[in-house]
KOLVOMAR-548003 format. One record per residue: x, y, z of N, C-alpha, C, CB in turn; residue in one letter. Coordinates in steps of 0.1 Angstrom, whole numbers, plus 5000, padded with zeros to 4 digits. Glycine has a CB too. Example, Ala and Ser with C-alpha at 12.3 -4.5 7.8 and 13.67 -1.06 7.14 Angstrom:
2
513249435078512349555078513249675078511349555090A/512849785071513749895071512950005079514149945057S/
***
This chain:
480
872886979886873986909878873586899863874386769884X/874286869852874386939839874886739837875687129836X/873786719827873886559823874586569809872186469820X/874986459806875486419793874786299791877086399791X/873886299779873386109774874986069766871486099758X/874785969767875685829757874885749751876685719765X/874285729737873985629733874685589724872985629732X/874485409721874685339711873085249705875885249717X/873185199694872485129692873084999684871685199687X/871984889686872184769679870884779672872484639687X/871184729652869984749645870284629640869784869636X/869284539641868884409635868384409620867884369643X/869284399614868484379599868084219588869584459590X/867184239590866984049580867484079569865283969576X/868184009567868583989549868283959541869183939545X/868184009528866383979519867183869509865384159506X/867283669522867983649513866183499511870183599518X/866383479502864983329496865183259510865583179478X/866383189511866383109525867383129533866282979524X/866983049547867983089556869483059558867483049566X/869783169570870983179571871882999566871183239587X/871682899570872082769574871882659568871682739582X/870082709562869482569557868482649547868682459571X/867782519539867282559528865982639531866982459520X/865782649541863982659543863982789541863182609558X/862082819537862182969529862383119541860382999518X/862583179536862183299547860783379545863283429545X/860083329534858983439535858483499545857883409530X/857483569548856683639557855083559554856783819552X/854683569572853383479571852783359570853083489565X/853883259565853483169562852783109581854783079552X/851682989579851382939593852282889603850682849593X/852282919615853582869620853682699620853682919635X/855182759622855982639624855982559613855582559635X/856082579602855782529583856982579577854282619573X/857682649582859182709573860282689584859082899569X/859882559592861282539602861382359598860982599624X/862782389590863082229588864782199600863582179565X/864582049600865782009609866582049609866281919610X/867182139601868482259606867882309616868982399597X/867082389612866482509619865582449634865382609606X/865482299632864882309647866182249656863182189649X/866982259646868282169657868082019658868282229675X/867681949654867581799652869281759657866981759633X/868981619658870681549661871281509647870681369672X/872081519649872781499635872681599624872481379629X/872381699625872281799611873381839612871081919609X/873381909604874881999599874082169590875981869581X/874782289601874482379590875182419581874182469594X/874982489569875282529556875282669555874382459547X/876682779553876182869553875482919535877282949561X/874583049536874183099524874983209519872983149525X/875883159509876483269506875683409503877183239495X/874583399494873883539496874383649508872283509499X/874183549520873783619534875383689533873183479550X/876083619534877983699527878083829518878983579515X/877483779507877383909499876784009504876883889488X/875784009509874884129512875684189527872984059515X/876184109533877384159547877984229543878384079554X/878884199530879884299521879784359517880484289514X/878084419512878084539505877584639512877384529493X/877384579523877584659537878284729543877684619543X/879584619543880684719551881384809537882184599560X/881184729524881984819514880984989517881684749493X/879785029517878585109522879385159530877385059528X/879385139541880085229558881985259556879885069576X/881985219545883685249547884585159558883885419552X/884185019556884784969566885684859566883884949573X/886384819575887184729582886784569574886784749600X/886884519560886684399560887184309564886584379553X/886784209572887584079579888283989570886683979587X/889583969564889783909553889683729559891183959546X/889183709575888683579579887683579588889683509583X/886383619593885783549601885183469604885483569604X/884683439618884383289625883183289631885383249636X/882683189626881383179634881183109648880483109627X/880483159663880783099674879083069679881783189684X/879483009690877782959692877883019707877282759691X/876283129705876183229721874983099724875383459719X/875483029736874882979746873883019760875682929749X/872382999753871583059761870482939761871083209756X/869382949775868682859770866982959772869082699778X/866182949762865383019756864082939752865983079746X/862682929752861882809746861682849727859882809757X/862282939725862382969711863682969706861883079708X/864482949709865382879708866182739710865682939710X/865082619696865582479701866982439705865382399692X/868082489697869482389697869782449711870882409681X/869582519718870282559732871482679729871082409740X/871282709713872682829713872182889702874382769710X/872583019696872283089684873983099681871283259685X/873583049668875083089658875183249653875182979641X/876383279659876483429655878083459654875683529668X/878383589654879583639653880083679664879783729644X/881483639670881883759686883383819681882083649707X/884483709682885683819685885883839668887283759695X/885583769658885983769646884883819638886483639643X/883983939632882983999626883383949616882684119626X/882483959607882783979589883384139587881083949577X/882184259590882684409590883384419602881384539589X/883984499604885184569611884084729614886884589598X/885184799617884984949621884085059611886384999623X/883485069605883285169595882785319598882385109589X/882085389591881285529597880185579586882485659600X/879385639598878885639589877885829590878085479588X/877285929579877386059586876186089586878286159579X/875286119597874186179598873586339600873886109605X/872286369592872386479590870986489600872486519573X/871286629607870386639617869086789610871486669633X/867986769617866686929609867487049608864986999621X/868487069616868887189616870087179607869187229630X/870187089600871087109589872887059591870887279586X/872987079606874287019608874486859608874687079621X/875786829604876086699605877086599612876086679595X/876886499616877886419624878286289614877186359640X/879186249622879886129618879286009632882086179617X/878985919630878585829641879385709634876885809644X/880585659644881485539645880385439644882585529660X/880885289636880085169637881185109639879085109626X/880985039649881984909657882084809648881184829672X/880784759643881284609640879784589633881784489655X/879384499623878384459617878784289617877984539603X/877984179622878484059622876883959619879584029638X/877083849611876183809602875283689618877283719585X/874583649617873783549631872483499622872983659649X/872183389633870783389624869683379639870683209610X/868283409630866883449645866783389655865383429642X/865983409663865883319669863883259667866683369685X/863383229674861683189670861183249679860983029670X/859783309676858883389689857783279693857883559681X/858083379707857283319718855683379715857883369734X/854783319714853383359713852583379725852783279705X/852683479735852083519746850483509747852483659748X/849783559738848783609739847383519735849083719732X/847883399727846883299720846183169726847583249709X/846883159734846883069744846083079759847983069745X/844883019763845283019777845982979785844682999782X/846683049795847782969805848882949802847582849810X/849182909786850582879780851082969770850682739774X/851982949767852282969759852882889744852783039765X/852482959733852682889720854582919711851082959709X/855482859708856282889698856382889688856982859699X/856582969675856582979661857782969656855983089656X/858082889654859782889648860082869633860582759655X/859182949625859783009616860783109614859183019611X/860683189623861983309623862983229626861883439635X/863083099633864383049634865582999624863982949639X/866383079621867583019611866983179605867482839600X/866283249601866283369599867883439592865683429613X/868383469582869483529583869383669588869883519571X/870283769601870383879602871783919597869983919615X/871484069601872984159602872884209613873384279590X/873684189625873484289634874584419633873484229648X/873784539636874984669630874784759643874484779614X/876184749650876384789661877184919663876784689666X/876585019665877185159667878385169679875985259671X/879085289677879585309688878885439697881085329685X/879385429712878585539718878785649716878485549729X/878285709704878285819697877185909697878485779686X/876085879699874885959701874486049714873985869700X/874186149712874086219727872486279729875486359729X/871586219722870086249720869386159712869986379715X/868086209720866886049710867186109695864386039713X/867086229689866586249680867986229671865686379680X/869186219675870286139668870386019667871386149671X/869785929678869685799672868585799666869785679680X/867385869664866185859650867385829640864886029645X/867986009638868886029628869685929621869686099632X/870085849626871285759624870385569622872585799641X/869285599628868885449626868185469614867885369637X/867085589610866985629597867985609585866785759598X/869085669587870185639575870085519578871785709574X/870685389584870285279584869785209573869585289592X/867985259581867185219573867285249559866185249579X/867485369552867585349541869385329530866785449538X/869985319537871285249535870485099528872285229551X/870285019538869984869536868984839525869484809549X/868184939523866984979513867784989497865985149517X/868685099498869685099489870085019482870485129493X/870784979494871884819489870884699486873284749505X/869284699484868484599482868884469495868684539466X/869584499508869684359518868784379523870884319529X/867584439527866884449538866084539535867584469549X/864384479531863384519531862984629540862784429531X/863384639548863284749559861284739564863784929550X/860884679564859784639569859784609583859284529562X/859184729591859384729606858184659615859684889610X/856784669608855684599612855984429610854384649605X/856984389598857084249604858084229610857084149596X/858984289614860484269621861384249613860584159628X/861384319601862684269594863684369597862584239579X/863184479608864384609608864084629621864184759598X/864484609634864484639642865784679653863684589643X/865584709665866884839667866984779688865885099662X/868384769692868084799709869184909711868484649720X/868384949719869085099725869585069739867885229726X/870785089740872085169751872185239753872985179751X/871185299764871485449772871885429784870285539773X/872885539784873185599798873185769799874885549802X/873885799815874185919813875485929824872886009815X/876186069822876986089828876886239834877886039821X/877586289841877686429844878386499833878486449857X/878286539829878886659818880486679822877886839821X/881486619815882786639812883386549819883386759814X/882186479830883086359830883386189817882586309843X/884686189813884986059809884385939811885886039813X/884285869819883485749821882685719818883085739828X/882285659811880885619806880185559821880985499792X/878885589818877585569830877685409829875685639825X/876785379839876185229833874885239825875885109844X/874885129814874285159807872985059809875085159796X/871585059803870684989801869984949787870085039807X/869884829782869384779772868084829765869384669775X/867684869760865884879757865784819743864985059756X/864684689747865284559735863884569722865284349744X/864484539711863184539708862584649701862684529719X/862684769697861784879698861884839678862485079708X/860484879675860684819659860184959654859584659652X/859885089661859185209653860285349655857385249662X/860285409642861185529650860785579661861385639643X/859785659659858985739669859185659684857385749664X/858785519682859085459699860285469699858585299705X/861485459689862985409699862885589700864985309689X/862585699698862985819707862085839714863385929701X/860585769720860085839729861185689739858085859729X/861185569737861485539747863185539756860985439745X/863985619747865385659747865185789760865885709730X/863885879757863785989763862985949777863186089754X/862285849781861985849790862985779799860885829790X/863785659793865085609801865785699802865985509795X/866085839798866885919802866585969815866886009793X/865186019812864386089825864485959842862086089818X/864685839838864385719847865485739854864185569842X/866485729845868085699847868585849857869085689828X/868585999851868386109859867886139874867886159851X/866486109871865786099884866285969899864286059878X/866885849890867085789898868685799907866785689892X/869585849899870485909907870686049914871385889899X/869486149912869286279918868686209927868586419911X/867686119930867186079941868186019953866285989937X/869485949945870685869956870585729950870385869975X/869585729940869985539938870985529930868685429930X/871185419926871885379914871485279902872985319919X/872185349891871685259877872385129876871885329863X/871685019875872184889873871584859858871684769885X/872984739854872784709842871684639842873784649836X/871084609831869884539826869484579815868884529833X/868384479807867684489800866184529803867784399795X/865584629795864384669800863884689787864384799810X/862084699786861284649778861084769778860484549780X/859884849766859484989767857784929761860485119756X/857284989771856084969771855285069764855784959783X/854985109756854085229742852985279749853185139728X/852085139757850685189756850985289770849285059758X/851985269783852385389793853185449791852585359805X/854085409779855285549776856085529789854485739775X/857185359790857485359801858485259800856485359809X/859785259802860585139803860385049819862285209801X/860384899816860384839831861384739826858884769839X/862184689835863084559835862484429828863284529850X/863484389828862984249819863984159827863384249798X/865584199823866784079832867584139836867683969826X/868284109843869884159842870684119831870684109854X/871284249824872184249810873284149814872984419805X/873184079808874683999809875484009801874683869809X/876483949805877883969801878483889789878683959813X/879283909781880083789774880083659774881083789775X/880783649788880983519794880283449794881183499801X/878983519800877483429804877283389792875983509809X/877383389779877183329764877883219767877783419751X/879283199770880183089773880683079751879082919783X/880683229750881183179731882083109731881883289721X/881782999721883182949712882682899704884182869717X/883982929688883882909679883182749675885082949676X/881782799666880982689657882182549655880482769637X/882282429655882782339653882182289641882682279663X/881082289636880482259623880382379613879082209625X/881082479617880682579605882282589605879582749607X/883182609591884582659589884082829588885382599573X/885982899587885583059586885083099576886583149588X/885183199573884783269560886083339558883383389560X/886083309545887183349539887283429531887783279536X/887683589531887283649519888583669510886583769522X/888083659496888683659486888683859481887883539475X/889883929477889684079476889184029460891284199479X/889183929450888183999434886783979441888183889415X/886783899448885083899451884484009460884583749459X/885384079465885084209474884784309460886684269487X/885684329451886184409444884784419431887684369439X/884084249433883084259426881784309425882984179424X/881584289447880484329447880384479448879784259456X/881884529453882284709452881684749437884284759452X/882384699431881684719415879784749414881984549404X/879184649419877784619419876984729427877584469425X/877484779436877184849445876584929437878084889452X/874784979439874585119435874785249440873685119433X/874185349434874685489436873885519451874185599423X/875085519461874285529473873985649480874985459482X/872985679489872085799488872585929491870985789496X/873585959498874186069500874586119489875086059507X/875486039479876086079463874786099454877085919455X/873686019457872386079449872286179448871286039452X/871686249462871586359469872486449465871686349483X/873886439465874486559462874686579443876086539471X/874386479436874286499425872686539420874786379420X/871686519427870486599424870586749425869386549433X/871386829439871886969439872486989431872387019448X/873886899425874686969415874286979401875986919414X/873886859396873186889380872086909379873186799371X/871186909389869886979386869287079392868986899387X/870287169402869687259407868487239416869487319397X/868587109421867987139434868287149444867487109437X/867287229455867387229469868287119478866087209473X/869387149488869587029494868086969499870687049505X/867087069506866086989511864986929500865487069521X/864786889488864386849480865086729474864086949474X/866286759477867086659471867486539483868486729465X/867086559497867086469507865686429509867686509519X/864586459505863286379504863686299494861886459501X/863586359483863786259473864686139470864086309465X/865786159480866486039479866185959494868086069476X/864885969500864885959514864685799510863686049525X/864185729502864085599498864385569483862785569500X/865085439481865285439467864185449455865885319467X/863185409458862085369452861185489448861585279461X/861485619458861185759457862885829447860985819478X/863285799449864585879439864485819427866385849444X/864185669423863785629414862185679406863885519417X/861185639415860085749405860585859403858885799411X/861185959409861686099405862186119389862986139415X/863186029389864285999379863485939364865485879387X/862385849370861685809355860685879351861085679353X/860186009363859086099359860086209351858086159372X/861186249356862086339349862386329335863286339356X/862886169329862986179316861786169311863886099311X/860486109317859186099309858786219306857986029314X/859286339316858986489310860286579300858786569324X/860686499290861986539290862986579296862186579286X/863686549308864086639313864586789313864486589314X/863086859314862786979306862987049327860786979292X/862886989335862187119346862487049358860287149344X/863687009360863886919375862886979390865886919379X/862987099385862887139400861087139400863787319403X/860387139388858987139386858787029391858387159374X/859586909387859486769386859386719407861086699374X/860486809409860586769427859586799431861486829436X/858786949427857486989434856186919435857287089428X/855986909421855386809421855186679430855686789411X/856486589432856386469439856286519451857486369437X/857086629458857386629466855386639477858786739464X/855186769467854086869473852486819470854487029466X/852886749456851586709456851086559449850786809450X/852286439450852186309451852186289465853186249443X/853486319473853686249485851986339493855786279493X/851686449488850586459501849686399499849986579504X/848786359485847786239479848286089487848186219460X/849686089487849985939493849785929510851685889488X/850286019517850386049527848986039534850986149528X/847486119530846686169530845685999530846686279518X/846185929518845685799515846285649520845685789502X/847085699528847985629538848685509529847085559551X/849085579519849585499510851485479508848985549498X/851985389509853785419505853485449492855085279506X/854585489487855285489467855185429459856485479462X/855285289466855185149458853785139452855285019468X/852685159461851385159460850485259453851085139472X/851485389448850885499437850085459426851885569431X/848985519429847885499421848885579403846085599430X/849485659403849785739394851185679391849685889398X/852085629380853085599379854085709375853085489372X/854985659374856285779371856085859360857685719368X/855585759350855485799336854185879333855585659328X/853185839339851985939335852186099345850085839340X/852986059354853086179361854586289353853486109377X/855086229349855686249338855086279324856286159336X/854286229317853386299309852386459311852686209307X/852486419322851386559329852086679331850786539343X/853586669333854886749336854886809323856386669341X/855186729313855686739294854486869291855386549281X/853086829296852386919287852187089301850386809282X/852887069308852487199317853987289311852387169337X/855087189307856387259305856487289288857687149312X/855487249280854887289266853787409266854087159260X/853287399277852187519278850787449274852487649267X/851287389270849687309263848287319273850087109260X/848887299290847887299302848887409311847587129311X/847887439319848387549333848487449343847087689339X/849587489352849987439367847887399374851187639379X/847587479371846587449380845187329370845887639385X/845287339359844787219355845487099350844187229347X/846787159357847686979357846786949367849786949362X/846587039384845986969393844986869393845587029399X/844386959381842886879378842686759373842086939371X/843986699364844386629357844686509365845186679351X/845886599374846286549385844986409395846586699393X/843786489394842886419404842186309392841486549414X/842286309382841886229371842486109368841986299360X/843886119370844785979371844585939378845985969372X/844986019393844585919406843285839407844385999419X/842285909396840785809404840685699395839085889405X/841285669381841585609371842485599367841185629364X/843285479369845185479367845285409351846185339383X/843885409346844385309332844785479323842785169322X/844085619325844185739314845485769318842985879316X/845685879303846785949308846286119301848485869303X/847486209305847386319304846486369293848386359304X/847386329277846786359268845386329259847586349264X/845086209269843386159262842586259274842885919263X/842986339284841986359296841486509289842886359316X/843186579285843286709273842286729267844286699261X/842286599259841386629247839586549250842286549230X/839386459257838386489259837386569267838386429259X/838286659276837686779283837786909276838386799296X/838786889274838887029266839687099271837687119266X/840487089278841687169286842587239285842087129290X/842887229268843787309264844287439268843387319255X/845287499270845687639275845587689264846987659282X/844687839268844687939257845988059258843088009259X/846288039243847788089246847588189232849187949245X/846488199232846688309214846488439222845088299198X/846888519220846988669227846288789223848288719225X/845788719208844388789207843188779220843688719194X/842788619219841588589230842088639244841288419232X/843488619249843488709260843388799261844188719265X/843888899256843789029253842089099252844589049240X/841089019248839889029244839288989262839388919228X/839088919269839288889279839488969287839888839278X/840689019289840989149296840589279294842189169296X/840689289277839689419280838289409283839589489269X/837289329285836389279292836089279307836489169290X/837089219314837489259322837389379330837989239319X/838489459325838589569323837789669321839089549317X/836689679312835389739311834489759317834889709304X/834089629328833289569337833789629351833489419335X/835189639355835389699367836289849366835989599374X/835289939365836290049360837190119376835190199350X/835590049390836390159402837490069404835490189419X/838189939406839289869408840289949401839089719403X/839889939383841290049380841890089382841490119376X/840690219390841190369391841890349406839890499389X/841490249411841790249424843490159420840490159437X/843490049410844689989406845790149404844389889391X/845190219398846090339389846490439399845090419376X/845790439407846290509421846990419430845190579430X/847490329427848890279438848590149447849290409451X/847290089443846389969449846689889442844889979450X/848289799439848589719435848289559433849089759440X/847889599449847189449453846089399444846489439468X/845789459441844389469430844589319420844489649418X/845889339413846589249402845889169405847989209401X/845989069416845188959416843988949417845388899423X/843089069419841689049413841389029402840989139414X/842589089400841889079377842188969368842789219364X/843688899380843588729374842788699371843888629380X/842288699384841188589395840188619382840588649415X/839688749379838788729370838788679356838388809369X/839788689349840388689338840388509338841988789337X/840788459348840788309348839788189350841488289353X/838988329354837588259356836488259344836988339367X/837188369335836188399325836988289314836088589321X/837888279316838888169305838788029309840588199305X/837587969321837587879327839287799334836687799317X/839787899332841187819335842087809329841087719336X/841587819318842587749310843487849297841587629303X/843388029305844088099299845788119303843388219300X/846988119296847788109303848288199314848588089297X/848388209324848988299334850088409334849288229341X/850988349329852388449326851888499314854088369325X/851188519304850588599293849488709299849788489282X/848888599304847988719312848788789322846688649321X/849488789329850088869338850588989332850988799345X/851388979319852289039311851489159306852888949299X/849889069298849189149289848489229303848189049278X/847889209308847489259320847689409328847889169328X/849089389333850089469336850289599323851389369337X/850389559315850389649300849289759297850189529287X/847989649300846889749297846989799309845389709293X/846789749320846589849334847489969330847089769351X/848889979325849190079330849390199316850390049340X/848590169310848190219296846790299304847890079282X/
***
């Protein structure tokens, strides 16, 4: 029998707002536990929460992002669970009334083709506090600073029919939210994390399967290994005669292995109803219209304006905009080189910044080399002043000392490109003199040769003769 997957996902995003959803207390990262949870946030008697407008704005420039459904009223309701990290006995969140509505949003897959993946609904909640398993003998410890936490939860529709589309699509995500500055996208602290809804069905049948939760997963790479082995669980277990029941299940990394956690419950089991201490939200269309205004240039429109005015690659132009912070270095190394050479400028970042960073296990942020000296180093290869290959060298000179730049490294090495056509020429006939069997073997149809006589020609110039001169002059005498 011939399967069909269905997935959806839910992606948790924290909101990069100072404090929480409710109450004043900070959101940083780190602080010692239980030091950033005041009587909102532990549920005390008698408090009252407060929403943050921030945490509103950043919802809206959200759904304005996805093309979507703005609620011109939603309501906050309280999901009733009882949890040891969760004091008040309920989390305030969103159910029949979201802030976003329906939106979409279009993901591009290696092979170049693309989908549209439906989003249901994005609706504003705040954290809940972690349980500390591991610190303790016999008990366990709670940290309830994540508590009051402002999120976004962004809930897909079952649109996905493979792990490597929901990578696809939680990727855009991720840098959507990066974009719009709501969400640091920091997945080692939890500020971006994702649960996956998989089923399967027989191929052309309608029905959706029953589905299973996998909660939790904070790495790309785990939500598609663990998407692909619930596939395999779910398959095997109905070719065997069982059946898939709902639940939630955990994915275990170190066995590469989903196991149960609860049975998924339902709506009801929440027992929602609308917050009594929180009023709705009420949106106003100038204040939609303001933050539409505010909105920057979001990455797809980047992307397609890096191919149209500068002549690059779509695939050069989707690294580069793969993070804001990477489209931005691009952009301030481009005018620091005049924008004399876009497509030199992508190579460069693309081929031999990001592999230095990669190599040094470094992000963008943390570049030893800034936009601008990397940009200076561009200006003198696209002047002639240096060759591609002692930018490299240059190249390894910034990185090990970030206070130099291009033009003091020039002149105290000596690096200048020799560009007078006398000295090349003198050079080559040298050259030239020195290897007469290569010639004759060049002059009889041994083409390949050419690059011997670079190779020498640039060795005898330490480098620093220009290439496309030499090639020109080169070519000339050889066939003289």
């Amino acid at each position: 029998m011939e399967w069909e997957v269905v997935i959806g996902l839910e992606i948790h995003a924290q909101l990069a707002t100072n404090t929480k959803i409710f109450s004043g207390a900070s959101t940083a990262y780190g602080a010692e536990p239980n030091t950033q949870a005041c009587a909102v946030d532990l549920g005390l008697p008698g408090v009252l929460p407060v929403l943050n407008q921030e945490a509103v704005k950043m919802a809206i420039k959200f759904g304005l992002a996805i093309d979507a459904e703005m609620a011109e009223k939603s309501i906050f309701a309280r999901k009733n669970y009882f949890y040891p990290d969760l004091p008040k006995g309920y989390q305030i969140s969103q159910f029949e009334h979201p802030i976003v509505g329906k939106g979409k949003l279009t993901i591009e897959m290696e092979d170049g083709t693309e989908r549209v993946i439906g989003i249901t609904r994005a609706h504003l909640e705040e954290d809940a506090g972690k349980s500390m398993h591991g610190n303790f003998q016999g008990q366990t410890g709670v940290d309830l600073n994540r508590a009051g936490t402002p999120l976004l939860e962004i809930v897909s529709d079952p649109d996905m029919r493979s792990a490597k589309e929901a990578v696809a699509y939680m990727k855009k995500i991720h840098i959507l939210v990066q974009y719009l500055e709501i969400c640091d996208g920091n997945m080692q602290e939890g500020s971006f994390r994702c649960d996956s809804n998989v089923s399967v069905r027989p191929k052309g049948q309608k029905e959706l399967g029953t589905r299973a939760e996998l909660k939790n997963i904070n790495s790309f790479r785990n939500v598609e290994r663990a998407i692909n082995i619930e596939i395999e669980r779910q398959i095997e277990l109905i070719e065997d005669g069982g059946t898939v029941v709902q639940e939630t299940r955990l994915y275990d990394a170190d066995k590469n292995e989903t196991r149960s956690m609860r049975s998924k419950e339902e709506a009801n089991d929440y027992r929602y109803f609308p917050d009594p201490d929180l009023l709705p939200i009420v949106l106003e269309q100038e204040m939609i219209e303001q933050i539409r205004a505010s909105l920057p240039e979001l990455p797809n429109t980047k992307r397609d304006r890096f191919v149209t005015d500068m002549n690059l690659s779509v695939y050069d132009a989707s690294v580069l905009t793969s993070s804001r912070l990477l489209a931005d270095y691009f952009e301030t190394a481009l005018v620091a080189s005049d924008k004399q050479n876009p497509k030199l400028c992508a190579n460069w970042i693309i081929t031999q910044l990001l592999g230095a960073l990669n190599k040094a296990g470094l992000d963008i942020s943390a570049s030893p080399i800034s936009a601008e000296q990397l940009g200076g180093l561009l200006l003198r290869i696209n002047d002639n002043t240096i060759s591609g290959k002692i930018g490299k060298q240059i190249f390894d000179d910034l990185w090990s000392d970030e206070g130099q730049d291009t033009d003091s490294i020039i002149e105290a090495k000596g690096l200048k490109q020799v560009t007078d056509s006398s000295a090349i020429e003198a050079m080559i006939d040298e050259v030239i003199t020195n290897n007469p069997d290569q010639v004759e073997q060049y002059r009889s149809g041994k083409e390949q040769l050419l690059g011997f006589f670079v190779g020498q020609i640039m060795k005898a110039s330490k480098g620093k003769a220009n290439p496309a001169q030499v090639n020109d002059l080169l070519k000339s005498k050889l066939a003289g």
